[in-house]
C-alpha positions, 0 to 999 in steps of 0.5 A: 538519547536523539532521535536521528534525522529521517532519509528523505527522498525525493519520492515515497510510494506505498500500498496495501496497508489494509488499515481496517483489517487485523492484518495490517502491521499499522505499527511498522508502518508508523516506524517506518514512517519516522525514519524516512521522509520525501517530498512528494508521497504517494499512496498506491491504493488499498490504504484503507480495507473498506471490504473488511471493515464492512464485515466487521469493524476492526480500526484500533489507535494504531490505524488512526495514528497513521492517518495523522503521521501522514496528515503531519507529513501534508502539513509540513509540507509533502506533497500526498496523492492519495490512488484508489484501489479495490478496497478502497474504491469508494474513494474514486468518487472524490477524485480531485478532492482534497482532504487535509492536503492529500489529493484523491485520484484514480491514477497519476503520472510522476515525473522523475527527476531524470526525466522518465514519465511514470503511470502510478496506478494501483492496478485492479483496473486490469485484474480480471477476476476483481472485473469480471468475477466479483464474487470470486474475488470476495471468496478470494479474499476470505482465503486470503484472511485465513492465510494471514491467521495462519502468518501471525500465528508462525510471526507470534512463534518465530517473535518467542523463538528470538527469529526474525519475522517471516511472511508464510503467507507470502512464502505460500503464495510464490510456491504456488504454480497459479500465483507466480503465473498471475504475477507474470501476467499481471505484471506484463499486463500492466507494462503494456498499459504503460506502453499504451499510456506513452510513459516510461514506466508503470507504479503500481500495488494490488498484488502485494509483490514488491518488484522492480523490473524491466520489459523491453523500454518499461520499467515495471515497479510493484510497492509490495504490501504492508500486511506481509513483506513491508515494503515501499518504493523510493525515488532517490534524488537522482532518479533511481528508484530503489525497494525499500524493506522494513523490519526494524521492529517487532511489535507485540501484538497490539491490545488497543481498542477500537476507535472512531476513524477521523470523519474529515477521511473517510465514511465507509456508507458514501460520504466524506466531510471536506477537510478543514 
């Protein structure tokens, strides 16, 4: 049986796939990976959970395979930019650093092919509470990890019932008076931003709520997450960018064990080895 062609697009961006924590569906992913393509990528923070694996070591072959799917994807010719986030904000000092082709900074501006100057961003920058209230952003994150206990515990249940997957977690998080009132503001803050920055549009992750909105002359593009919806954003060879929503599979929970992350990526103390 053939494997079909991949869609290509001109540009793919992605964030918060949190590999490191149990959350990550590194296995959708890696699907999804397969069956779309594009020239240039980039990744919109939060790829690595160095916050999670500093509590505890969590890296199974399924996250390593990601990290080759996208080397394999440098190699062949893509163009990678590789954006900081929160938790992987170690990776801020090797801006301008490349590492087997994937280029590591703190934002960018894309170029569309219409023409439209797009800021990507992950956006942390202007969450105040990850700024001003570090500590409450490390108790939010553990609530966070006890929501998605929750989430793959209703997946496992829905996969036996034959339904498709649902994310309560981001079920629970809209229905929350608080969490809707953050997005709309994070992502007015951030349309502002762009406005400061004298660009057409602003890309960005963090809040795991893929949108593509309009304020007033800026278009606001959130990527979503892969830890709850599995989303990514796409840019059609004519400009127009599109939400992209992957459930094509549904992966038995995952049995593999532990393994060593590449050194030539990453090193959670401090250090990163140059690539070859």
């Amino acid at each position: 049986m053939s494997v079909p062609e991949p869609r290509t697009f001109r540009a793919l961006f992605i964030s918060d796939v949190h590999l490191g924590s149990k959350a990550a569906k590194a296995d959708f992913l890696i699907d999804f990976l397969r069956h779309h393509d594009a020239e240039i990528i980039y990744l919109v923070g939060d790829i690595v959970d160095g916050w999670r694996l500093r509590r505890s070591w969590h890296w199974p072959q399924s996250h390593n395979d990601v990290i080759q799917k996208l080397l394999r994807k440098a190699r062949k010719g893509a163009s990678i930019t590789y954006i900081a986030g929160n938790h992987d904000e170690f990776a801020r000092q090797f801006q301008g650093v490349h590492f087997g082709g994937i280029v590591v900074a703190d934002r960018a501006i894309h170029e569309t092919a219409d023409g439209r100057r797009l800021l990507v961003i992950h956006g942390d920058q202007f969450d105040t509470v990850v700024h001003n209230q570090r500590w409450l952003a490390y108790l939010g994150d553990y609530a966070y990890d006890a929501a998605m206990t929750v989430n793959r515990v209703v997946t496992k249940l829905r996969h036996l019932l034959g339904l498709p997957y649902w994310s309560f977690s981001s079920w629970a998080k809209v229905k929350v008076k608080k969490a809707v009132n953050f997005i709309g503001s994070f992502q007015t803050v951030l349309s502002e931003e762009a406005r400061r920055s004298h660009v057409d549009g602003v890309i960005c992750g963090h809040i795991h709520h893929a949108a593509i909105e309009t304020y007033g002359e800026v278009q606001y593009i959130n990527t979503g997450d892969w830890v709850e919806s599995c989303t990514a954003v796409v840019e059609h060879f004519d400009g127009r960018m599109e939400i992209l929503t992957w459930a094509h599979v549904l992966p038995e929970s995952s049995a593999d064990e532990d393994v060593l992350v590449p050194v030539d990526i990453i090193d959670l103390k401090g250090r990163a080895a140059q690539a070859a």
